[in-house]
Residue frames relative to the residue before (quaternion, step in Angstrom):
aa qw qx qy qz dx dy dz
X 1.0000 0.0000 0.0000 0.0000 0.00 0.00 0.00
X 0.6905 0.2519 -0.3654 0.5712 3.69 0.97 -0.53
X 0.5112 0.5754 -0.5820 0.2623 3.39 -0.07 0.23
X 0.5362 0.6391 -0.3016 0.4616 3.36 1.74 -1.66
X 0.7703 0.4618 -0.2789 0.3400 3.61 0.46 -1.25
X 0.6854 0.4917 -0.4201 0.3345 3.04 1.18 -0.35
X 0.7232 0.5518 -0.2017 0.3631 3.32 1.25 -0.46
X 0.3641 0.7443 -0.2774 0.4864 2.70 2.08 0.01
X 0.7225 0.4750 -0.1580 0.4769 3.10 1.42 -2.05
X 0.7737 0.4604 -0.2098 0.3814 3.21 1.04 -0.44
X 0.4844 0.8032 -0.2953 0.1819 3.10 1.55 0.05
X 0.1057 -0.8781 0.3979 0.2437 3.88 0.90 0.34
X 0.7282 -0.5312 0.4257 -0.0801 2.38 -1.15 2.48
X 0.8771 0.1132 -0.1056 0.4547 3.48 0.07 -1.63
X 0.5803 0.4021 -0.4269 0.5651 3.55 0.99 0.77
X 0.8153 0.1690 -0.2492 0.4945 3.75 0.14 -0.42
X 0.3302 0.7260 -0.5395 0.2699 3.72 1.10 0.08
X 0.6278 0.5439 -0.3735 0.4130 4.29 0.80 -0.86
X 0.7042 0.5731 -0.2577 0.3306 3.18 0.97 -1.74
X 0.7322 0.5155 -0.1840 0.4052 3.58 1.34 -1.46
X 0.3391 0.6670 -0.3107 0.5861 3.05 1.83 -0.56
X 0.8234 0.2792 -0.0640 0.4898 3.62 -0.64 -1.10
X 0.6036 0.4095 -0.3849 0.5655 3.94 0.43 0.24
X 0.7830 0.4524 -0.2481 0.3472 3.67 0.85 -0.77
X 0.6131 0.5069 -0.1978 0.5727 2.75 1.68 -1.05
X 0.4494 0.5571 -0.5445 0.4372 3.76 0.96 -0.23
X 0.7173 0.5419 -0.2524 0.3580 3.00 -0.08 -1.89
X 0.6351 0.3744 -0.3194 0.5954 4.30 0.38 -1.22
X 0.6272 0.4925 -0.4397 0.4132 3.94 0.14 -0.66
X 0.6708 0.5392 -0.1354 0.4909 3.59 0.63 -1.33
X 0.7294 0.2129 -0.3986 0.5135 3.95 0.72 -0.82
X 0.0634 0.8920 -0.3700 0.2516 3.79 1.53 -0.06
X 0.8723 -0.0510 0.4193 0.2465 1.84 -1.01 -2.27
X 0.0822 -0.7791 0.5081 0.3577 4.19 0.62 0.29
X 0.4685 0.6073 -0.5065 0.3939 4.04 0.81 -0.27
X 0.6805 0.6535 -0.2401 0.2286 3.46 0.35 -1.62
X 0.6599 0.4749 -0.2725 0.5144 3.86 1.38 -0.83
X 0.5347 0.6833 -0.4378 0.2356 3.50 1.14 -0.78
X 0.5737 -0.4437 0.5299 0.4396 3.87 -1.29 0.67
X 0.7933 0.3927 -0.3537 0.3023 4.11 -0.01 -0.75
X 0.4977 0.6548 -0.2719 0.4996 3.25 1.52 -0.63
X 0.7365 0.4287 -0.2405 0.4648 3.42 0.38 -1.76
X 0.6857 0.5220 -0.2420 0.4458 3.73 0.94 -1.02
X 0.6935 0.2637 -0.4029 0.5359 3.44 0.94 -0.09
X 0.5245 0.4593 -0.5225 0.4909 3.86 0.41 -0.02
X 0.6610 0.3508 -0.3780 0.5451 3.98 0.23 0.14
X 0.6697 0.3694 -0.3862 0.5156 3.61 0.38 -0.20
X 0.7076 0.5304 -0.2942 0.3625 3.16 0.74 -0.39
X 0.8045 0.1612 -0.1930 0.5380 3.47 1.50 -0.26
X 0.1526 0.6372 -0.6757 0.3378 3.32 1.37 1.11
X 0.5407 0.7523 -0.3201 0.1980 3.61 0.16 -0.93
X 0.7347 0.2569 -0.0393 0.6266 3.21 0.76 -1.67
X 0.6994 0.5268 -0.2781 0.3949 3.47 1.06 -1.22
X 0.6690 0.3741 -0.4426 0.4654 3.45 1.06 0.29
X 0.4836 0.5207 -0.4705 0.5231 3.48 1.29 0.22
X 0.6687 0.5942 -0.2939 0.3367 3.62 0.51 -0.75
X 0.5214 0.7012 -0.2302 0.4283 3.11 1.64 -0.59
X 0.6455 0.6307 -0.1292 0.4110 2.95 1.11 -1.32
X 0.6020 0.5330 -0.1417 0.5774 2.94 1.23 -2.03
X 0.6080 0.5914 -0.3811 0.3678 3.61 0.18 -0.46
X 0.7370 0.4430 -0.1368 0.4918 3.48 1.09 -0.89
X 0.5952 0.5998 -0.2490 0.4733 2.84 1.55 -0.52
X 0.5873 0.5276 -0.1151 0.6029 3.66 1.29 -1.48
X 0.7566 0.2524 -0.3317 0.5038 3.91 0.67 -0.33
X 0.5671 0.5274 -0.3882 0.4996 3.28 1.20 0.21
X 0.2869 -0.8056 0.3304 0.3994 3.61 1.38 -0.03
X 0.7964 0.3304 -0.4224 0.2795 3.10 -0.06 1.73
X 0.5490 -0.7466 0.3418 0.1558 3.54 -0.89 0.71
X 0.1355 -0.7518 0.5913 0.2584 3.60 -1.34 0.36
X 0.4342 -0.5905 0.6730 0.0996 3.50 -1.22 0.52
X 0.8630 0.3093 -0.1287 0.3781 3.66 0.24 -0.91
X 0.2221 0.8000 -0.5288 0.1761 3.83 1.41 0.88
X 0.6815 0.6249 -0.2582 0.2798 2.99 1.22 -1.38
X 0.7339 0.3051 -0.1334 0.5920 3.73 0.72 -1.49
X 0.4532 0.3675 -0.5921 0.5559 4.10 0.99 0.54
X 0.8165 0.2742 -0.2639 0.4341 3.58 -0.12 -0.27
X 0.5026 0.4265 -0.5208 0.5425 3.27 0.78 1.36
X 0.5996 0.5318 -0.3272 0.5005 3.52 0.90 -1.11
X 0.6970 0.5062 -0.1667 0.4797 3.71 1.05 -1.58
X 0.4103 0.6620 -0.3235 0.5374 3.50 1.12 -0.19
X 0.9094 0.2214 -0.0365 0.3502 3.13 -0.28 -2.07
X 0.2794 0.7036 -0.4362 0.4865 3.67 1.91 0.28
X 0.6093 0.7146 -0.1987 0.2806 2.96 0.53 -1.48
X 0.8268 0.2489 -0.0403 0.5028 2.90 0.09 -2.00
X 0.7898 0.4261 -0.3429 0.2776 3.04 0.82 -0.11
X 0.3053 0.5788 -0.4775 0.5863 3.51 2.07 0.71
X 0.7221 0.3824 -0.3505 0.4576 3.82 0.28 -0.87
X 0.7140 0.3329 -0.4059 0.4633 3.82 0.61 0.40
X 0.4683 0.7760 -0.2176 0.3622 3.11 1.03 0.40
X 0.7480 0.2745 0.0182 0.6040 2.35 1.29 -1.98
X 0.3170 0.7896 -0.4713 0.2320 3.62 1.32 -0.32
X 0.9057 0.0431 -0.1227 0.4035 3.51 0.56 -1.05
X 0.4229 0.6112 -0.5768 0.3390 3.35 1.66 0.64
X 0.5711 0.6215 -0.3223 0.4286 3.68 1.20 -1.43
X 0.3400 -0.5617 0.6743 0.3380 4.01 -1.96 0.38
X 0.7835 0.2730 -0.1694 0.5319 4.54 0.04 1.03
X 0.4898 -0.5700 0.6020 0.2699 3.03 -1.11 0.50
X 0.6257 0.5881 -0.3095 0.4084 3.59 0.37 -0.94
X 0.6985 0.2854 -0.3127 0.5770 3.77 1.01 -0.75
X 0.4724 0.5796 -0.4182 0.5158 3.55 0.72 0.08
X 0.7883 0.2509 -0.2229 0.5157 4.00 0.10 -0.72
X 0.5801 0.5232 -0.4443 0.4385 3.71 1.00 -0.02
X 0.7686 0.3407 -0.2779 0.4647 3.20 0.80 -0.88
X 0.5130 0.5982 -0.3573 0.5013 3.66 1.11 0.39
X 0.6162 0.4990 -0.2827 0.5398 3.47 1.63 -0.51
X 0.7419 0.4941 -0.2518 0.3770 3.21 1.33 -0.97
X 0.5874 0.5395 -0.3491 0.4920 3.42 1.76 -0.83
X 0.6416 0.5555 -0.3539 0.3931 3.98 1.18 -0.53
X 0.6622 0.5643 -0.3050 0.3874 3.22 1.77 -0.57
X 0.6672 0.5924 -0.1464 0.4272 3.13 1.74 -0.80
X 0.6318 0.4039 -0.2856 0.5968 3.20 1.25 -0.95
X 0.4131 0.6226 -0.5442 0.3816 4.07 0.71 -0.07
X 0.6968 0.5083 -0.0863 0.4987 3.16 0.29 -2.24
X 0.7159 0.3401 -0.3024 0.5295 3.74 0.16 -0.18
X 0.3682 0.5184 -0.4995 0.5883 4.11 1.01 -0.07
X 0.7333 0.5197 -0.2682 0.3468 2.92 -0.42 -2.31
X 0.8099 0.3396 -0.2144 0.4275 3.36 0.09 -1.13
X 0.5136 0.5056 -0.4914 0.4890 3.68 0.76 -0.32
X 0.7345 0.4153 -0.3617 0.3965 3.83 0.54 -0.82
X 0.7614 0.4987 -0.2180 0.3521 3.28 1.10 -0.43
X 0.5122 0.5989 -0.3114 0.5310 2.86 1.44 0.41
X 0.4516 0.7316 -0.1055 0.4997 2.90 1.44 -0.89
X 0.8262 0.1281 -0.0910 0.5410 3.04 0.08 -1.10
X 0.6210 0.5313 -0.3330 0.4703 3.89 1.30 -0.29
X 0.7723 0.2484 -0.0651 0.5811 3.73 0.84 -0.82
X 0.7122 0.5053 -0.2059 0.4416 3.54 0.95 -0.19
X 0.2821 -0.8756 0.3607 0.1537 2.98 2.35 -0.34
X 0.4038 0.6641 -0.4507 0.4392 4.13 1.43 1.01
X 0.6391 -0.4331 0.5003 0.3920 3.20 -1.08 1.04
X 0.5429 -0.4934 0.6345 0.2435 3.90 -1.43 0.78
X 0.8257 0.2501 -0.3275 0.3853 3.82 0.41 -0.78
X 0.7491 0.4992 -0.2870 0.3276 3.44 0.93 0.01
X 0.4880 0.6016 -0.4315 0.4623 3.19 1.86 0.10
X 0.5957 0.6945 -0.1914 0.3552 3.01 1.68 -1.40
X 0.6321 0.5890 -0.1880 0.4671 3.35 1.37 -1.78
X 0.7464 0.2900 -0.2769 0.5311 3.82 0.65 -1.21
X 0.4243 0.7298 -0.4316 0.3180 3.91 0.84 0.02
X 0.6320 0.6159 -0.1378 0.4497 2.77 1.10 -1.98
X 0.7576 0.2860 -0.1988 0.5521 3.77 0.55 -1.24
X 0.7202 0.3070 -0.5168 0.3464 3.60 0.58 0.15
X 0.4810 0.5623 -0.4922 0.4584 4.08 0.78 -0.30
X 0.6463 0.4133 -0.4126 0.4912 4.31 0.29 -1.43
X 0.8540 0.3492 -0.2455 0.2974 4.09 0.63 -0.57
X 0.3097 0.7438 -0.2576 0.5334 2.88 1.80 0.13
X 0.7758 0.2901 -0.0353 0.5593 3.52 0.96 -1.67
X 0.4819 0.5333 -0.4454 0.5338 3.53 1.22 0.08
X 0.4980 0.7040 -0.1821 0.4724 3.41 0.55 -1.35
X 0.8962 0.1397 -0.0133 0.4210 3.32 -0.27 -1.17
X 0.6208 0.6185 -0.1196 0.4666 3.11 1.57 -0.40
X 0.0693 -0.7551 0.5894 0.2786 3.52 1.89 -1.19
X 0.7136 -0.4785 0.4189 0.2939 3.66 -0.10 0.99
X 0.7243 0.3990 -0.3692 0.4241 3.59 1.11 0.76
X 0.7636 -0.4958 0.2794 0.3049 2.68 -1.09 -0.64
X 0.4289 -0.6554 0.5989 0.1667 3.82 -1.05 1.02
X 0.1324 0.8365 -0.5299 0.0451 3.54 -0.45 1.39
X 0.3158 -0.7080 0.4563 0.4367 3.59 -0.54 1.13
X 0.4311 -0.5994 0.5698 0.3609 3.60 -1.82 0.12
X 0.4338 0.6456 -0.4301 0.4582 3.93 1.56 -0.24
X 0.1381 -0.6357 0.7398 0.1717 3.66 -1.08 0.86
X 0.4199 0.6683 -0.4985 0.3584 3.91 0.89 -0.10
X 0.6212 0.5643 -0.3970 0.3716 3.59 1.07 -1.47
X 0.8369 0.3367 -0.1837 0.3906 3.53 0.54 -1.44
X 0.3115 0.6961 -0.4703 0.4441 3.18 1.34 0.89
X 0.7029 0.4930 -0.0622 0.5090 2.92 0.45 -2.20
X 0.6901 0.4977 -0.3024 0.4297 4.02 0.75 -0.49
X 0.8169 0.1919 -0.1838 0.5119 3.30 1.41 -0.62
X 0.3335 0.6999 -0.4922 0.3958 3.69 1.49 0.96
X 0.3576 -0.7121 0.5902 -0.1291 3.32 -1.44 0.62
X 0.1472 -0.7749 0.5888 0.1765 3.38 -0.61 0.89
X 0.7391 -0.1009 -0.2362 0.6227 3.89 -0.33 1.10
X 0.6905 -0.2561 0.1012 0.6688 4.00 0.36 -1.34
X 0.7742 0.3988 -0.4669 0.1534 3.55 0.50 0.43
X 0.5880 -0.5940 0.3645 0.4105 3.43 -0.93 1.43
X 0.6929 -0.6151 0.3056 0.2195 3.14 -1.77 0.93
X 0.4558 0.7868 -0.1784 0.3759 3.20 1.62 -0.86
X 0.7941 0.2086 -0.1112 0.5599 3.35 1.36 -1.66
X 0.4076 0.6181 -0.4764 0.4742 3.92 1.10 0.87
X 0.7396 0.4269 -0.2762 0.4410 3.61 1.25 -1.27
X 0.6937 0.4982 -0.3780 0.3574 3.33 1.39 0.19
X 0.4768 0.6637 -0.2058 0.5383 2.75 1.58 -0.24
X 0.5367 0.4401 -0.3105 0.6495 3.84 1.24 -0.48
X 0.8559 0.3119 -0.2464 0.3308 3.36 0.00 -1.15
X 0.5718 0.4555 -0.4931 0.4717 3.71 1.52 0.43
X 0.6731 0.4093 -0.4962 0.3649 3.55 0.94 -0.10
X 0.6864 0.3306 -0.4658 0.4501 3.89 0.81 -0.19
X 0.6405 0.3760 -0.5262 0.4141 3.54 0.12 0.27
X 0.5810 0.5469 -0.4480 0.4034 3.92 0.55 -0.23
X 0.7238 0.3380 -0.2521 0.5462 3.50 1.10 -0.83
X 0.2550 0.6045 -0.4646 0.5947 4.05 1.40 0.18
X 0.8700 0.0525 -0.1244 0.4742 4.07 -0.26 -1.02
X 0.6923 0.6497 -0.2662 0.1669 3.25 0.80 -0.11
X 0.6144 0.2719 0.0598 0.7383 2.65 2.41 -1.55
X 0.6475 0.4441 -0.3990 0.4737 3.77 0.68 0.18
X 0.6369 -0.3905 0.5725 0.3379 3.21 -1.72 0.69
X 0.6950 0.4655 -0.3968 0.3778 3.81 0.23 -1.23
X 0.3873 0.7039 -0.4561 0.3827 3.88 1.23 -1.21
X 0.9285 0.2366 -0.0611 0.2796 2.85 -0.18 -2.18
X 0.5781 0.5508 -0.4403 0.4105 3.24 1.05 0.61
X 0.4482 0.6595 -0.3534 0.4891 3.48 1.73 -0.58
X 0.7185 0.4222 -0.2009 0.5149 3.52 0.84 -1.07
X 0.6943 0.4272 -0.4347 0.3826 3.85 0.93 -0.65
X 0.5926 0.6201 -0.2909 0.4239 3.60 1.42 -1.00
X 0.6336 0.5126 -0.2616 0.5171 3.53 0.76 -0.80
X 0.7416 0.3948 -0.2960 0.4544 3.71 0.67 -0.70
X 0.7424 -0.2493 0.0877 0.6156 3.49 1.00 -0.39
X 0.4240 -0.8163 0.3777 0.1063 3.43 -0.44 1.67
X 0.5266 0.6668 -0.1918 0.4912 3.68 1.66 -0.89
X 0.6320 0.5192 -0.2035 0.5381 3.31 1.35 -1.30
X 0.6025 0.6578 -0.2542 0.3737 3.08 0.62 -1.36
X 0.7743 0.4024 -0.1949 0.4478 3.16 0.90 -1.72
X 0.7531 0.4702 -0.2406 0.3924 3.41 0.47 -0.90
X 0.6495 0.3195 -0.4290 0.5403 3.44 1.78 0.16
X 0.7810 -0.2997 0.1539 0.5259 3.72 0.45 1.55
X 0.7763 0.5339 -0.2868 0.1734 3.50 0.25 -1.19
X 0.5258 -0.6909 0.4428 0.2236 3.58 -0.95 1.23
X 0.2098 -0.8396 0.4840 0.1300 3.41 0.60 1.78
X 0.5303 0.7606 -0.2241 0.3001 4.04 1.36 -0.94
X 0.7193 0.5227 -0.0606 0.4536 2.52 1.01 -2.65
X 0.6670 0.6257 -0.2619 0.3082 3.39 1.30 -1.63
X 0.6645 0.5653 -0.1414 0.4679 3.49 1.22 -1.81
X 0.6167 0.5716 -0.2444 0.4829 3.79 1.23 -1.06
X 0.7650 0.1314 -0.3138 0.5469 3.50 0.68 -0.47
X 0.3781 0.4691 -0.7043 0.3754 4.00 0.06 0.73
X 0.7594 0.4958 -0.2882 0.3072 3.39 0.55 -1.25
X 0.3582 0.7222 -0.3126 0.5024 3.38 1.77 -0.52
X 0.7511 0.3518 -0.1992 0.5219 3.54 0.08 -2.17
X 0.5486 0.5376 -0.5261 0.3650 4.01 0.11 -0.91
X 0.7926 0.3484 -0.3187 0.3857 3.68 0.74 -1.68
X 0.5876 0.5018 -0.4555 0.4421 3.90 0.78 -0.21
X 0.6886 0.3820 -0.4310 0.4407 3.78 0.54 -0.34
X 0.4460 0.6105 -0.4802 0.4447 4.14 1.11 -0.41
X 0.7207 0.5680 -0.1993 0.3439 3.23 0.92 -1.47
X 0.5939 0.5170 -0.2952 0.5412 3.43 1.54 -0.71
X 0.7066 0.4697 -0.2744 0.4524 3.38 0.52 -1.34
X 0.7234 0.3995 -0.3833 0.4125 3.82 0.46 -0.54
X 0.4488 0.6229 -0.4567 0.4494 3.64 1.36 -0.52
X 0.5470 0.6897 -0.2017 0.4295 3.58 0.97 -1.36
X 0.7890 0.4254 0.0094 0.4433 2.86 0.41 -1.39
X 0.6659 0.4593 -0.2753 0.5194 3.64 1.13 -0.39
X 0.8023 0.2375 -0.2331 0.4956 3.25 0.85 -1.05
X 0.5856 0.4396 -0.6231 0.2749 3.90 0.80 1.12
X 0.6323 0.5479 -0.3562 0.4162 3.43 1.25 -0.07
X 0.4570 -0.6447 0.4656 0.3984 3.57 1.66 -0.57
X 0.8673 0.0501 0.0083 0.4952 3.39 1.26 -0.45
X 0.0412 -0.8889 0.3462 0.2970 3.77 -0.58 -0.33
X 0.5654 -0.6580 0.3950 0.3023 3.58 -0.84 0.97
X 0.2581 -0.8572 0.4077 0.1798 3.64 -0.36 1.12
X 0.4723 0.5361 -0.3813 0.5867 3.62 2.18 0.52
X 0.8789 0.3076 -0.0416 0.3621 3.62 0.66 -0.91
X 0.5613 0.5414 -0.4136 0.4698 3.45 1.24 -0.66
X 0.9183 0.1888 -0.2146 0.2738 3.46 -1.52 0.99
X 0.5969 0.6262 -0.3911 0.3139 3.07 2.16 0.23
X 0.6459 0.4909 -0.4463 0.3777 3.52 -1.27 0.94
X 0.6024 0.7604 -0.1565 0.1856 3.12 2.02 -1.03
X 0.4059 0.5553 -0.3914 0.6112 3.75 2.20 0.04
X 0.6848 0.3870 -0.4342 0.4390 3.77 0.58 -0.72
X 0.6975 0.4462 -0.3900 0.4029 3.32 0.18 -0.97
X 0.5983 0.5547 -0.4101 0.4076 4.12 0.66 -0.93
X 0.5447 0.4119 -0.4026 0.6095 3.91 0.87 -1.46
X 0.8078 0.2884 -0.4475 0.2530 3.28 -1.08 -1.34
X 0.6762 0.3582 -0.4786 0.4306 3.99 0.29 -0.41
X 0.6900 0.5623 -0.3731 0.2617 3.73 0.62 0.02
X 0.4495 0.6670 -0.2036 0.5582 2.75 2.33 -0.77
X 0.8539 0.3593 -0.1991 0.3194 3.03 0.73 -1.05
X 0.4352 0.7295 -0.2020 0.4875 3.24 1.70 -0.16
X 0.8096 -0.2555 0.4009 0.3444 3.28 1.18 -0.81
X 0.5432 0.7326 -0.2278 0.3411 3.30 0.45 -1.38
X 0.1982 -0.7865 0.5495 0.2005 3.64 -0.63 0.34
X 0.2844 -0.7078 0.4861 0.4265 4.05 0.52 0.30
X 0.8159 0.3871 -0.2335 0.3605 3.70 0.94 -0.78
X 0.7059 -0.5797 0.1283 0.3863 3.25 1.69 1.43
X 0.6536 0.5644 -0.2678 0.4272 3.87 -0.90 -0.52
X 0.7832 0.0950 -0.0860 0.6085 3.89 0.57 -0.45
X 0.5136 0.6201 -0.5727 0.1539 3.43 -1.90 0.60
X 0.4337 -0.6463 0.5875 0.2215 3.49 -1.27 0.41
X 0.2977 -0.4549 0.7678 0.3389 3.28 -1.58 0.38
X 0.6677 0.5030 -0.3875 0.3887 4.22 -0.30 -0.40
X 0.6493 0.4705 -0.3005 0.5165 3.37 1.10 -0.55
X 0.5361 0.5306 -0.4130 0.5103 3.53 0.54 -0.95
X 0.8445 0.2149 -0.2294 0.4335 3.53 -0.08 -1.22
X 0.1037 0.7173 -0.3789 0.5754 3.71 1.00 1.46
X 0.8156 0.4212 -0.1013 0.3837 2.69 0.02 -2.48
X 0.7344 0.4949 -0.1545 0.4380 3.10 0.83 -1.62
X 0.6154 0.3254 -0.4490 0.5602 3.81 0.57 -0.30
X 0.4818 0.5766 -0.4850 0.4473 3.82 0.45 -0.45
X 0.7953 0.2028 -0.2670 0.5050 3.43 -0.22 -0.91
X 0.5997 0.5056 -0.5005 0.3663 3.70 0.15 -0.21
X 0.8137 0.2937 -0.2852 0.4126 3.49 0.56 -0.73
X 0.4188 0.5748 -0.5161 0.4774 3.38 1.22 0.71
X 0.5630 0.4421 -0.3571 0.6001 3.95 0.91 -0.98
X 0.6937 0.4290 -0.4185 0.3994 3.92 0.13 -0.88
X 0.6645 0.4243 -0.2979 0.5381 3.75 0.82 -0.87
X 0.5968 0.4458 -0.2791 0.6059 3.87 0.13 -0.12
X 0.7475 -0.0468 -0.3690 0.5504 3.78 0.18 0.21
X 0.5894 0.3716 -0.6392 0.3256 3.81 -0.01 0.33
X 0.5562 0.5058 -0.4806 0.4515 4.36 0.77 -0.16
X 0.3742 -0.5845 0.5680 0.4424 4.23 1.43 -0.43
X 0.2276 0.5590 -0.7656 0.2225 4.44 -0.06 0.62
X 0.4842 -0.3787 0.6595 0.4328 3.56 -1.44 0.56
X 0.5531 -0.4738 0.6523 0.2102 3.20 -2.35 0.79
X 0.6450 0.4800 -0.3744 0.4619 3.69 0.68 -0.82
X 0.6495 0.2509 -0.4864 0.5278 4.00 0.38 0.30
X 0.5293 0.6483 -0.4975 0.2281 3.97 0.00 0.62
X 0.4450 0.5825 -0.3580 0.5784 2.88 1.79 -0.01
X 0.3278 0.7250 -0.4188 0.4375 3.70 1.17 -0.71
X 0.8153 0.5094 -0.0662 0.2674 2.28 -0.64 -2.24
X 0.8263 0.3114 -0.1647 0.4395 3.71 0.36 -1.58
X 0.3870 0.5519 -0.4177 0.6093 3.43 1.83 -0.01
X 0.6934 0.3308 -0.4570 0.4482 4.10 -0.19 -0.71
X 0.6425 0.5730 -0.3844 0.3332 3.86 0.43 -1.21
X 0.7482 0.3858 -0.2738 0.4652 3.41 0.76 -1.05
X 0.3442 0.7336 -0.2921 0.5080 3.32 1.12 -0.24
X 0.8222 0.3506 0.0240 0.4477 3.44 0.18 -1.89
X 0.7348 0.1857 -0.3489 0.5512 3.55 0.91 -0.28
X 0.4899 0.5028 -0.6130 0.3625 3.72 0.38 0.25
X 0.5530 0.6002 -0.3985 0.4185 3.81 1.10 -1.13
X 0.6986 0.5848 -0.2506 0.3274 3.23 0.80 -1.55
X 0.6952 0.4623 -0.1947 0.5149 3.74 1.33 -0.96
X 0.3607 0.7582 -0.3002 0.4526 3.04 1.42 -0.25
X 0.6602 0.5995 -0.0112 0.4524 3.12 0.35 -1.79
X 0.8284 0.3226 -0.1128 0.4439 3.39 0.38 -1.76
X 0.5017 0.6707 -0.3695 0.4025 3.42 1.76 -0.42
């Protein structure tokens, strides 16, 4: 018994705290619910948070780099409706549809990474608080796409798009493979790269950072960079399962949901520590909490609750461990 306690006491909380999380909650979800274990069930609660959870990734690098974005959500509406609106363009200049949605993937990837980087520059050379470049971003990308959009909607003319949006490589959907790529090259990005370990030295204590050589600017500018190239993925994603995207609704909620699975994953808010594996944790965590809450019938309008207490609870929780 004292041996247990000691390993108990020693058991580290802010590294395995997601994993234990998400093993319990499987299990209570599962005696729950008999719907909840099925293969169609489980397969749409991962499609469902490839989405954010490949934004969150991003954010993850950002947040161990000590700082935040606010404006994933309405960049990846604006980035969205870019898209769709190169692939109608090009519909009848291009010889295929196929070269027509690649190069719509590629213009969503580019114009992501060029957001990203507009904020990061911003906040690196422009010397602005991270939440307020972020904060007035946010309202100028959602109006931007309103604007251009007339308050509707950006539909592709490609029935290929909403092909490609609901294809699948055996049964899993394409959506949750590209997140899955993009946690193994960004995990090795911080894990095995010089850049990694500067993301992590800058974030723990920028001053240090500087005075041990390291480009504390150069470092912080490209997280914000990568955040905008994964938006760009995730809204591509995101355009071609709906066929289109809603310039009032697409991508809202999507900064909460990215923090809170990073938060919950692990993440320190006050930089220096985190996993790319955790993050994507976070994000199935919170998905099968939204998946378990509408198979019991909870009104959707208290899930915001909910992902409000969680974030809430693991900042408290690091708190503590601090």
């Amino acid at each position: 018994m004292t041996a247990f306690a000691e390993k108990l006491r020693r058991f580290d909380l802010q590294k395995y705290g997601s994993l234990f999380a998400f093993v319990v909650l499987f299990v209570l979800s599962a005696v729950a619910s008999p719907y909840f274990t099925k293969p169609e069930n489980l397969l749409n609660i991962l499609r469902q948070v490839s989405y954010t959870g490949i934004i969150a990734l991003g954010m993850t690098l950002v947040i161990i780099g000590g700082g935040i974005d606010l404006s994933v959500g309405s960049m990846g509406a604006f980035v969205g409706a870019m898209s769709v609106v190169v692939i109608n363009w090009l519909l009848p200049v291009v010889p295929g549809e196929p070269l027509a949605i690649a190069a719509g993937a590629v213009a969503a990837a580019l114009i992501g990474t060029g957001a990203g980087a507009l904020n990061g520059f911003l906040v690196t050379r422009g010397r602005i608080a991270p939440f307020i470049v972020t904060l007035g971003s946010l309202a100028i990308y959602r109006s931007l796409t309103l604007y251009i959009g007339q308050a509707g909607e950006f539909r592709s003319a490609s029935d290929g798009l909403g092909e490609f949006g609901m294809a699948g490589v055996w049964i899993i959907p394409v959506p949750v493979l590209v997140m899955a790529l993009m946690a193994v090259i960004l995990s090795i990005l911080l894990n095995s790269t010089r850049y990694g370990r500067y993301v992590f030295a800058v974030g723990s204590n920028s001053r240090v950072a500087m005075y041990s050589a390291i480009s504390v600017e150069r470092t912080r500018f490209i997280t914000y960079a990568i955040i905008g190239f994964c938006v760009g993925i995730s809204a591509f994603l995101l355009a071609s399962r709906f066929n289109s995207i809603s310039s009032s609704n697409a991508g809202q909620g999507f900064e909460l949901d990215a923090i809170a699975a990073v938060i919950v994953g692990g993440t320190a808010m006050t930089g220096g520590r985190g996993t790319v594996w955790g993050t994507i944790v976070g994000a199935i965590i919170l998905g099968m909490i939204n998946n378990m809450l509408n198979l019991l019938s909870v009104s959707p309008y208290l899930q915001g609750t909910v992902r409000g207490v969680i974030i809430i609870g693991a900042v408290y929780i690091q708190r503590q461990r601090q």
